[in-house]
PAGUKE-886545 format. One record per residue: chain; residue in three letters; x, y negated, z negated of N, C-alpha, C, O in turn; residue number from 0. Coordinates in steps of 0.001 Angstrom, whole numbers, plus 500000, padded with zeros to 6 digits. Example, Ala and Ser with C-alpha at 12.3 -4.5 7.8 and 13.67 -1.06 7.14 Angstrom:
2
<"A","ala",<513190,505690,492200>,<512300,504500,492200>,<513200,503300,492200>,<514236,503319,491535>,0>;
<"A","ser",<512850,502250,492920>,<513670,501060,492860>,<512900,499970,492130>,<513409,498862,491961>,1>;
***
This chain:
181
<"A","unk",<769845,806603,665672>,<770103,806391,664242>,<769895,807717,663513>,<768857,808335,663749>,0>;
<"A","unk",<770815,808229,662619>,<770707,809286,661829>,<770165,809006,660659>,<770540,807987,660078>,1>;
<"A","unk",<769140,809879,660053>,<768464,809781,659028>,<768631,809571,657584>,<767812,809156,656765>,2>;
<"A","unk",<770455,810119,657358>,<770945,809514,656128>,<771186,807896,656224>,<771222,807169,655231>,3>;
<"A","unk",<771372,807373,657801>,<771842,806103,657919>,<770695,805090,657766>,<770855,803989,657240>,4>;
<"A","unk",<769639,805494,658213>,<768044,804690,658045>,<767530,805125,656886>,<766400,804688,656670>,5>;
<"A","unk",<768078,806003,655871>,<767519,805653,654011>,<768493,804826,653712>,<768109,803901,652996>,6>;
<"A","unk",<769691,804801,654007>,<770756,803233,653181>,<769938,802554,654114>,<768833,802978,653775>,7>;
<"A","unk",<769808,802057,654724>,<769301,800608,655583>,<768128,800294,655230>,<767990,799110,654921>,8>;
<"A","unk",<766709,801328,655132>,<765890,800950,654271>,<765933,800640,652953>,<765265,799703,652516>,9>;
<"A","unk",<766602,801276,652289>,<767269,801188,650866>,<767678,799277,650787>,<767509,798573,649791>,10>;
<"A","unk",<768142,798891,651921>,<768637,797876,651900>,<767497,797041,652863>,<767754,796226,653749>,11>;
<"A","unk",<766337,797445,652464>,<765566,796610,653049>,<765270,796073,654502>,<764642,795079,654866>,12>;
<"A","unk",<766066,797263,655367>,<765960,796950,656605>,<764801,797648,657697>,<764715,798821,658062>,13>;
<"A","unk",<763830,796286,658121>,<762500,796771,658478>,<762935,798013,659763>,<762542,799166,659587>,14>;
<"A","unk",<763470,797787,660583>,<764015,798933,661649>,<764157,799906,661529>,<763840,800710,662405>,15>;
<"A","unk",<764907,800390,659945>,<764740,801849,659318>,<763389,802163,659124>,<762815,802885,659940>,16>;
<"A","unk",<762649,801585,657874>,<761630,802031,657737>,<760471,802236,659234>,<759612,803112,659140>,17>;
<"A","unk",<760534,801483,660385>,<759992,802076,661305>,<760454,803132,661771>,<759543,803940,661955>,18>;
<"A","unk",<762176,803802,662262>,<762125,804961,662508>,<762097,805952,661352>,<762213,807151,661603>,19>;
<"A","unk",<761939,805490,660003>,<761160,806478,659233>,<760134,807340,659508>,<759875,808528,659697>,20>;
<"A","unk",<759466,805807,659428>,<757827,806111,659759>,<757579,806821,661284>,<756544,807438,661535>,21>;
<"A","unk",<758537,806667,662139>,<758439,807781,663320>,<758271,808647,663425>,<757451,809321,664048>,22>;
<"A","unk",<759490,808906,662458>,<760232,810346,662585>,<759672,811475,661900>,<759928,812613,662293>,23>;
<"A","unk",<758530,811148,660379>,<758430,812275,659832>,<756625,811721,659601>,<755972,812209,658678>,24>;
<"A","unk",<756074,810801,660448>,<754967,810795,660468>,<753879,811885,660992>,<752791,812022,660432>,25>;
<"A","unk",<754307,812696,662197>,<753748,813962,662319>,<753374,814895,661423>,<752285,815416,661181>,26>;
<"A","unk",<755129,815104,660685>,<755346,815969,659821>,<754204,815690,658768>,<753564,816653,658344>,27>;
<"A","unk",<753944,814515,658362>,<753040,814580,656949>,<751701,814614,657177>,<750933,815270,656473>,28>;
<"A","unk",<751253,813750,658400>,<750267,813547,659000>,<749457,815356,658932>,<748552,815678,658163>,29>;
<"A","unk",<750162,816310,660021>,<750391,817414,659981>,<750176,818455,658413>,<749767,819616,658420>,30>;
<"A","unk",<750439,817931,657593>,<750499,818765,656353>,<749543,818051,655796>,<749133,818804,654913>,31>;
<"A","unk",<748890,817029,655743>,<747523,816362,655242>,<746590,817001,655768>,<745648,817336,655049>,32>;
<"A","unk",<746594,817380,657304>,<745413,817384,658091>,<745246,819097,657859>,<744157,819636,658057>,33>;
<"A","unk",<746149,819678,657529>,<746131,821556,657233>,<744983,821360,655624>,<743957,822006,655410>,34>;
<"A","unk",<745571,820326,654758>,<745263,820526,653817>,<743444,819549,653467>,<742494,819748,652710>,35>;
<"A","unk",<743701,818785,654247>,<742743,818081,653918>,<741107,818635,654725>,<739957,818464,654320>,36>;
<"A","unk",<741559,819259,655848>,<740917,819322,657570>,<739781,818313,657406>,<738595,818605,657249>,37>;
<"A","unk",<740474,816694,657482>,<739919,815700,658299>,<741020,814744,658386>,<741933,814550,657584>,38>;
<"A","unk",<740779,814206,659455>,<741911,813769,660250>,<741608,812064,659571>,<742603,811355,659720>,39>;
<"A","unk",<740605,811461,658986>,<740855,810206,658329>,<741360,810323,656621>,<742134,809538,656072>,40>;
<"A","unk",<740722,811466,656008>,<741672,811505,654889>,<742802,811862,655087>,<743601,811284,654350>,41>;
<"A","unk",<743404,812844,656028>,<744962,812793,656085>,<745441,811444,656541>,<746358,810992,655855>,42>;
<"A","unk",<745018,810670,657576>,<745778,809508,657737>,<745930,808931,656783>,<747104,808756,656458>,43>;
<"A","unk",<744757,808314,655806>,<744870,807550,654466>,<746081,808252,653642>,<747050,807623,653216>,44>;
<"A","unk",<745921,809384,653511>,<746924,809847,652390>,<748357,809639,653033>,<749191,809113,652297>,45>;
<"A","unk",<748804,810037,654506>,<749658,809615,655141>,<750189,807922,655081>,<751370,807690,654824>,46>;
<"A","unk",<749592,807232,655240>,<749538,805575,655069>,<749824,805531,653481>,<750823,804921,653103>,47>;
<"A","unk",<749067,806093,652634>,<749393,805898,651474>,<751201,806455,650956>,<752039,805778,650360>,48>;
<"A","unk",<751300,807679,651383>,<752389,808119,651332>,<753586,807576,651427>,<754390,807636,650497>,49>;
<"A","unk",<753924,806784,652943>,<755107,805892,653032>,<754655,804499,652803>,<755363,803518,653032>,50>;
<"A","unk",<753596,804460,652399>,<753909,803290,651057>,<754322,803264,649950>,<754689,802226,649398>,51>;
<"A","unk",<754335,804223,649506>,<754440,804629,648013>,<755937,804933,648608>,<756786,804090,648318>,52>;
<"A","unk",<756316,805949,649338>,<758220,806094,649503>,<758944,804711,649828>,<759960,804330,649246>,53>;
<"A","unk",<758274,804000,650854>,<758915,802664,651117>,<759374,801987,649775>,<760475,801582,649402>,54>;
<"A","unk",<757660,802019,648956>,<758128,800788,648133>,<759285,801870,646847>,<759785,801215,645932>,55>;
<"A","unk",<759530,803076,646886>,<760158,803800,645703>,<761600,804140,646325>,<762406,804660,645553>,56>;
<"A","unk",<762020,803883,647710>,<762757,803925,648585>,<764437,804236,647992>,<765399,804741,648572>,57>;
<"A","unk",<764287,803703,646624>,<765505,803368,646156>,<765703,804451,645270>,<766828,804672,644822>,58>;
<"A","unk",<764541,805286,644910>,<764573,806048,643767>,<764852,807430,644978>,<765143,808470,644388>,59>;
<"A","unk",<764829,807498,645724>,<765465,809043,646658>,<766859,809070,646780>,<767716,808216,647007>,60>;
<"A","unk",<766860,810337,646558>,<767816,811089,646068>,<768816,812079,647276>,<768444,813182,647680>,61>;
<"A","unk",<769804,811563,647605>,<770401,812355,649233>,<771045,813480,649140>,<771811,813933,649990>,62>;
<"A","unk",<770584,814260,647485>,<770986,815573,647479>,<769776,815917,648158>,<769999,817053,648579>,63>;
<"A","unk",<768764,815627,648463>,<767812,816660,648816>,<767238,815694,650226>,<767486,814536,650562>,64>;
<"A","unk",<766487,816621,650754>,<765674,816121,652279>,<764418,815395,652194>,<763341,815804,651761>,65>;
<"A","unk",<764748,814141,652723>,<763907,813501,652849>,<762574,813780,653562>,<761694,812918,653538>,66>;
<"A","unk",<762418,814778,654102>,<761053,815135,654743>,<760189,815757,653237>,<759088,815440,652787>,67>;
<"A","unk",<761182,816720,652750>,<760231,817455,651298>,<760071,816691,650469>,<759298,817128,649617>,68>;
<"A","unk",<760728,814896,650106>,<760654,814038,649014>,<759303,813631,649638>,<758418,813637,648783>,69>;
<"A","unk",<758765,813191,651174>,<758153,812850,651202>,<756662,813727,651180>,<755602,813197,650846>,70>;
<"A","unk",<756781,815094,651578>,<755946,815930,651330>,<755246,816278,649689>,<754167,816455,649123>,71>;
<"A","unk",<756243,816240,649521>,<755930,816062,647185>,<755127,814709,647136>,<754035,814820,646578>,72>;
<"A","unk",<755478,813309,647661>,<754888,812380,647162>,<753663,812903,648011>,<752733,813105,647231>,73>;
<"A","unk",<753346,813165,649164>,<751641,813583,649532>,<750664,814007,648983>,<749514,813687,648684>,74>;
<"A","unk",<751693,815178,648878>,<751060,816653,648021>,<750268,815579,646336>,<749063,815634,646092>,75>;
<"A","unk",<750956,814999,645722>,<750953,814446,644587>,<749672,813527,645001>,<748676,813881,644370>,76>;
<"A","unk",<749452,812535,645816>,<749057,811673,646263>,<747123,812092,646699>,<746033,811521,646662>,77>;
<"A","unk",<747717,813480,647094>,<746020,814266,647411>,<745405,815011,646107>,<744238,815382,645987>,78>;
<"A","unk",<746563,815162,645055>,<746308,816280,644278>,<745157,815112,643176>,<744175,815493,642538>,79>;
<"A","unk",<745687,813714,643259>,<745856,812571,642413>,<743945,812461,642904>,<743104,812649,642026>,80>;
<"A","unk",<743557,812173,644234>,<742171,811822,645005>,<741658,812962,644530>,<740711,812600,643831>,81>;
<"A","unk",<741761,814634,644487>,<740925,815262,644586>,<740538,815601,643057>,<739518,816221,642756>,82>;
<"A","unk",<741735,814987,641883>,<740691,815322,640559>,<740230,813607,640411>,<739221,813589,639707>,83>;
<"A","unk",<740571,812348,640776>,<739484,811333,641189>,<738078,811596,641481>,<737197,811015,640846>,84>;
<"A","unk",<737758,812612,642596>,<736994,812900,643280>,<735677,813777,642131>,<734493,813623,641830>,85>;
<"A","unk",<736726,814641,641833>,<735991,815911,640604>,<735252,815237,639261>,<734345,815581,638504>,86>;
<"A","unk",<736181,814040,639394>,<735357,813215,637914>,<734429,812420,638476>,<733401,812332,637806>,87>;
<"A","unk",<734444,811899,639340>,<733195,810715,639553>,<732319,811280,640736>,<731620,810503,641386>,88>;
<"A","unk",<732340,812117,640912>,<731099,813228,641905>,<730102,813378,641202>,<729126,812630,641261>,89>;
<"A","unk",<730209,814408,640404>,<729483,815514,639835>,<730088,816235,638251>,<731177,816476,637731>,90>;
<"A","unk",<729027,816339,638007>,<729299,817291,636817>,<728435,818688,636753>,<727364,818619,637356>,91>;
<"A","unk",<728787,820206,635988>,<728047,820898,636137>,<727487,821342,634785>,<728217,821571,633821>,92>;
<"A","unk",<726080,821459,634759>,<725780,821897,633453>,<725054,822906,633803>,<724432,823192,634826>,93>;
<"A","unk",<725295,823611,632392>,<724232,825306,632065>,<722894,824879,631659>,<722457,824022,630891>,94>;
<"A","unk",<722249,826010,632649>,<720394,825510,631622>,<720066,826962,632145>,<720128,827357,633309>,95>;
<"A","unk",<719702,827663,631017>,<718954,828562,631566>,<719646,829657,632226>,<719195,830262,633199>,96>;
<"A","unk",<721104,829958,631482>,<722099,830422,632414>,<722038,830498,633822>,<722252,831491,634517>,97>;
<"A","unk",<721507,828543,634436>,<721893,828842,635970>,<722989,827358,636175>,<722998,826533,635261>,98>;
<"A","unk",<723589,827202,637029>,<724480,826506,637278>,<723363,825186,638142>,<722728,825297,639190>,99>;
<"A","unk",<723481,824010,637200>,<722584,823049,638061>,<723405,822034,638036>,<724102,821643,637100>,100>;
<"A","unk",<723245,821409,639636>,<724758,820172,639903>,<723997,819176,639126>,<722771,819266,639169>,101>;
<"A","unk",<724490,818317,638480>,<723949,816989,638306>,<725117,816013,639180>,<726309,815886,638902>,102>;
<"A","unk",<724156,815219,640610>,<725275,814261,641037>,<724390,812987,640467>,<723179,812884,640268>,103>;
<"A","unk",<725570,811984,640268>,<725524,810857,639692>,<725064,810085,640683>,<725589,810055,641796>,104>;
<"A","unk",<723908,809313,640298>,<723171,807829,641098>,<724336,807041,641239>,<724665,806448,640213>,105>;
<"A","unk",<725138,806855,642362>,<725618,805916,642656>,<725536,804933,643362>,<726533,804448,643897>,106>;
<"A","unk",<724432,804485,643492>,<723488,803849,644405>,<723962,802117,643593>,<724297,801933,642423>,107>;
<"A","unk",<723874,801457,644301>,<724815,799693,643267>,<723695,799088,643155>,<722805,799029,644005>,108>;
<"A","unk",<723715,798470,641759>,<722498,798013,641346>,<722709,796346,641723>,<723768,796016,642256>,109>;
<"A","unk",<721794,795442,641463>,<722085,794302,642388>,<723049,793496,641325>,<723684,792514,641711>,110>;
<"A","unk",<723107,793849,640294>,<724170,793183,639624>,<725835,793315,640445>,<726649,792494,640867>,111>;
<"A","unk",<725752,795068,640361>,<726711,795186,641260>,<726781,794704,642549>,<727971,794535,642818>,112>;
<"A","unk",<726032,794385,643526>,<726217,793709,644764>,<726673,792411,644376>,<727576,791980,645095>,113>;
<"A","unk",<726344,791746,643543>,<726446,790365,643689>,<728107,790368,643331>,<728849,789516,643821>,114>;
<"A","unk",<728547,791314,642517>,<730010,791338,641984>,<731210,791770,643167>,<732395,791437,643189>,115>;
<"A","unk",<730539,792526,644011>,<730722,792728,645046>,<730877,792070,645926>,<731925,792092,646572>,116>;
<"A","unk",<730015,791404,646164>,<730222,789704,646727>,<731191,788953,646645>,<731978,788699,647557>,117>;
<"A","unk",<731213,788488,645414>,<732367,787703,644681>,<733281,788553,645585>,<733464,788109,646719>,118>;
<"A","unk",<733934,789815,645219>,<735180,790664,645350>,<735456,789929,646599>,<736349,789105,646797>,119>;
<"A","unk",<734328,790462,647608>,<734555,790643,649269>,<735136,788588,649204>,<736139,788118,649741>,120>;
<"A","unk",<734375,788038,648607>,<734700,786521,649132>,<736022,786153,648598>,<736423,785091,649075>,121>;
<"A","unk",<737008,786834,647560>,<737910,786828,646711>,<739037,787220,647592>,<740184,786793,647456>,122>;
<"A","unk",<738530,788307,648777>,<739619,789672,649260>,<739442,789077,650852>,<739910,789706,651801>,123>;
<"A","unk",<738698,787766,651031>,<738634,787695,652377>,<739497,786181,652028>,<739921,785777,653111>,124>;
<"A","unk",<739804,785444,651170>,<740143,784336,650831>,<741841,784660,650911>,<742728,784007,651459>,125>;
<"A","unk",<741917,786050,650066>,<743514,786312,650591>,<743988,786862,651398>,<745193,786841,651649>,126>;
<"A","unk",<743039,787553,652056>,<743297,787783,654094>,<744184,786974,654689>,<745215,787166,655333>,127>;
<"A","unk",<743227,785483,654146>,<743400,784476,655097>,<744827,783777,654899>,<745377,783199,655836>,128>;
<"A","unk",<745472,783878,653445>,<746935,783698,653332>,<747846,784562,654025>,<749023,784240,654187>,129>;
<"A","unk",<747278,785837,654518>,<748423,786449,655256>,<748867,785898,656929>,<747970,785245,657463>,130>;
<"A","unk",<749781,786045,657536>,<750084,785929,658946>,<748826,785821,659987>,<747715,785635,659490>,131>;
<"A","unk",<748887,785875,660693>,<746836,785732,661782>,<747963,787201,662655>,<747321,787526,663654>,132>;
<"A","unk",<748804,787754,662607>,<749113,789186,663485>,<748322,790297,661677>,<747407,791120,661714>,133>;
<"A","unk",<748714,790077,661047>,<748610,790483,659993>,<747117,790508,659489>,<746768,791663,659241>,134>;
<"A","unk",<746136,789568,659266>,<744969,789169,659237>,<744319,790150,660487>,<743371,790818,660075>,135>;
<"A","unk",<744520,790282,661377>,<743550,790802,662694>,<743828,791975,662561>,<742763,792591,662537>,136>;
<"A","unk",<745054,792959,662410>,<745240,793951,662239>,<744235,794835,660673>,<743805,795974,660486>,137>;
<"A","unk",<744236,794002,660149>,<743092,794213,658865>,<741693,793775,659280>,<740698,794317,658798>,138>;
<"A","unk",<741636,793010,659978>,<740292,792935,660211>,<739594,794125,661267>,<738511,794706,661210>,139>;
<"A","unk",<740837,794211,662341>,<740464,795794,662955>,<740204,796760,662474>,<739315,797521,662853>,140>;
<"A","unk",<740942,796918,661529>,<740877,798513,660793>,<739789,798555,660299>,<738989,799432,660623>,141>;
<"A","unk",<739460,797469,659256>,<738599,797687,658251>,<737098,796979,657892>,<736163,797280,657150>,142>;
<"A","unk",<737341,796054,658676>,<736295,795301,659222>,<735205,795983,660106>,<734089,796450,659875>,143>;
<"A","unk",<736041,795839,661290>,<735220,796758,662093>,<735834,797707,662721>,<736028,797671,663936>,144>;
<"A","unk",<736241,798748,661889>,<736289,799768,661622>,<737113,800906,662391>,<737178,802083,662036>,145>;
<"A","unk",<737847,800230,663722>,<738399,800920,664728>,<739568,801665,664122>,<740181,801424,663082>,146>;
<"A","unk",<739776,802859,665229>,<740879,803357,664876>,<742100,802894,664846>,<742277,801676,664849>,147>;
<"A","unk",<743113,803739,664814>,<744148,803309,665254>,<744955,803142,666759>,<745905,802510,667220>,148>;
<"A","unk",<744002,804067,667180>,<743866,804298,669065>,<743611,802981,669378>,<744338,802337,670134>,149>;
<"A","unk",<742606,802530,668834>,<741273,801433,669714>,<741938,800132,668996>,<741641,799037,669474>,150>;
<"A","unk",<742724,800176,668000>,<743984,798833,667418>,<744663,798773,668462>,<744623,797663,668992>,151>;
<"A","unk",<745649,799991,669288>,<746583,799773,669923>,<746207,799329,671382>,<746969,798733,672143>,152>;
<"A","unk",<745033,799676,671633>,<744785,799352,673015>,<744125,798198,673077>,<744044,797699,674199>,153>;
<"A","unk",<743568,797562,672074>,<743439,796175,671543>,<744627,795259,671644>,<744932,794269,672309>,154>;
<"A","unk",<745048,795839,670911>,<746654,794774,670449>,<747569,794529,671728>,<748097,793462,672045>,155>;
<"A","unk",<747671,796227,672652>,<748704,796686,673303>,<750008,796353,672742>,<750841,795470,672947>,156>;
<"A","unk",<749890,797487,671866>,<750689,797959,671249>,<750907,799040,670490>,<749991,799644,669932>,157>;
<"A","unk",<752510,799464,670389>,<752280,801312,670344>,<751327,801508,669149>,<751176,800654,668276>,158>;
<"A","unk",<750445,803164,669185>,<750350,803386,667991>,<751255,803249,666144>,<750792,803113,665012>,159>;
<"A","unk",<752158,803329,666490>,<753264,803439,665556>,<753679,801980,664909>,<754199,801607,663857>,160>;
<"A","unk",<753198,801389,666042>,<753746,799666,665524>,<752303,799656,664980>,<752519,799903,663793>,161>;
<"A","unk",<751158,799544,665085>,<750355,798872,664396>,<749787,799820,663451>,<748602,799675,663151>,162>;
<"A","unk",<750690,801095,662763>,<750695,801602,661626>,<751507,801054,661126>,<750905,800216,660454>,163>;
<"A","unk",<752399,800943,660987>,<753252,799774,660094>,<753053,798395,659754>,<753247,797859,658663>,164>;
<"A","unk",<752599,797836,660931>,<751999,796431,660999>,<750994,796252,659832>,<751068,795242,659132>,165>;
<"A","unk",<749710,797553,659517>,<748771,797526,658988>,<749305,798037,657636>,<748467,797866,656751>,166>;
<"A","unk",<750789,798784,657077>,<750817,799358,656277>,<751317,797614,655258>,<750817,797125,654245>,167>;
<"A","unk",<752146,797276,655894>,<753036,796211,655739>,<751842,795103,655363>,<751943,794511,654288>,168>;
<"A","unk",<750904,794867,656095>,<750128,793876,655911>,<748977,794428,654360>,<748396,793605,653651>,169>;
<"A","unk",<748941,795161,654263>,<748242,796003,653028>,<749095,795688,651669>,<748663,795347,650568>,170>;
<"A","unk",<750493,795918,652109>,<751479,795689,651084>,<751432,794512,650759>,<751363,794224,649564>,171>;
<"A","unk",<751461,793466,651805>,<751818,791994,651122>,<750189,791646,650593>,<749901,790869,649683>,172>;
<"A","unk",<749410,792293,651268>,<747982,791641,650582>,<748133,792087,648796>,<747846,791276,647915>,173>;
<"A","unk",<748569,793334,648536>,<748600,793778,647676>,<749515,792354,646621>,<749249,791871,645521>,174>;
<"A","unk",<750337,792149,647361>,<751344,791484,646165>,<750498,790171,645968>,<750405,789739,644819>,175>;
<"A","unk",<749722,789339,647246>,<749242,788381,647092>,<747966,788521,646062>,<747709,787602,645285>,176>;
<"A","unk",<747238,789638,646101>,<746231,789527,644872>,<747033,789795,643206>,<746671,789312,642133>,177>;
<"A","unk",<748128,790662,643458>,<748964,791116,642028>,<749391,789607,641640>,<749908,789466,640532>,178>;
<"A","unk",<749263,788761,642245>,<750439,787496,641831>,<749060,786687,641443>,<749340,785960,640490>,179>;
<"A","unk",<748135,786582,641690>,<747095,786035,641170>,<747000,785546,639635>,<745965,785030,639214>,180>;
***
């Protein structure tokens, strides 16, 4: 399949494209996360995040230009987006004494917050359970208990590549099932 032919087919909603999408230029981004990020779980996240965000905008690319750099811009955007996230709810720096002293923020959860937390987790495990049971386990691997994506596939037996999609896909519909709430 040629790559202008799997953006019309994804375009048109066809899951087969978006897997040799996700094949084909998953290195590539994976690769440019992991230069930029140097750790290999924030580049995956931002990677995972990435052709979610192109999948679901799929329609808005443009075939004057290459789909590897549309998807490299949405990354780039995607890390630039986490790392001033990151800059605001870290730390702040204040002057005393003309010396530079970090103040990091107690983020330690107070039990009000656990208990809300609670709720969440019993809220987010309630719509787990509306998804598929291939769909459900693949989330419970990842994130539950915590395995990679190696230790999914040799679980599942199945390729790496399928149960990145499996897990991206199952993220997506969880997503719509809490948005529809």
């Amino acid at each position: 399949m040629e790559i202008e032919e799997a953006i019309k087919r994804a375009k048109a909603n066809d899951q087969k494209a978006f897997n040799y999408l996700l094949d084909t230029f998953w290195d590539d981004i994976y690769g440019f996360q992991l230069k930029r990020t140097e750790n290999e779980n924030d580049a995956e996240d931002i990677t995972i995040q990435t052709f979610s965000k192109a999948f679901d905008k799929i329609e808005t690319f443009d075939e004057n230009y290459k789909f590897k750099t549309w998807l490299t811009t949405i990354s780039k955007n995607i890390h630039i987006d986490l790392l001033r996230k990151e800059k605001h709810s870290i730390s702040q720096v204040i002057s005393k004494d003309n010396r530079e002293v970090l103040q990091i923020l107690d983020e330690s959860p107070s039990p009000e917050d656990k208990l809300i937390t609670e709720q969440h987790l019993a809220k987010l495990l309630r719509d787990i359970k509306k998804l598929k049971p291939h769909y459900q386990e693949v989330i419970n691997l990842r994130y539950f208990q915590e395995l990679s994506y190696k230790e999914i596939s040799k679980e599942l037996k199945e390729p790496i590549n399928n149960v990145k999609v499996k897990l991206l896909r199952a993220k997506k519909l969880l997503a719509e099932i809490i948005r529809d709430k």
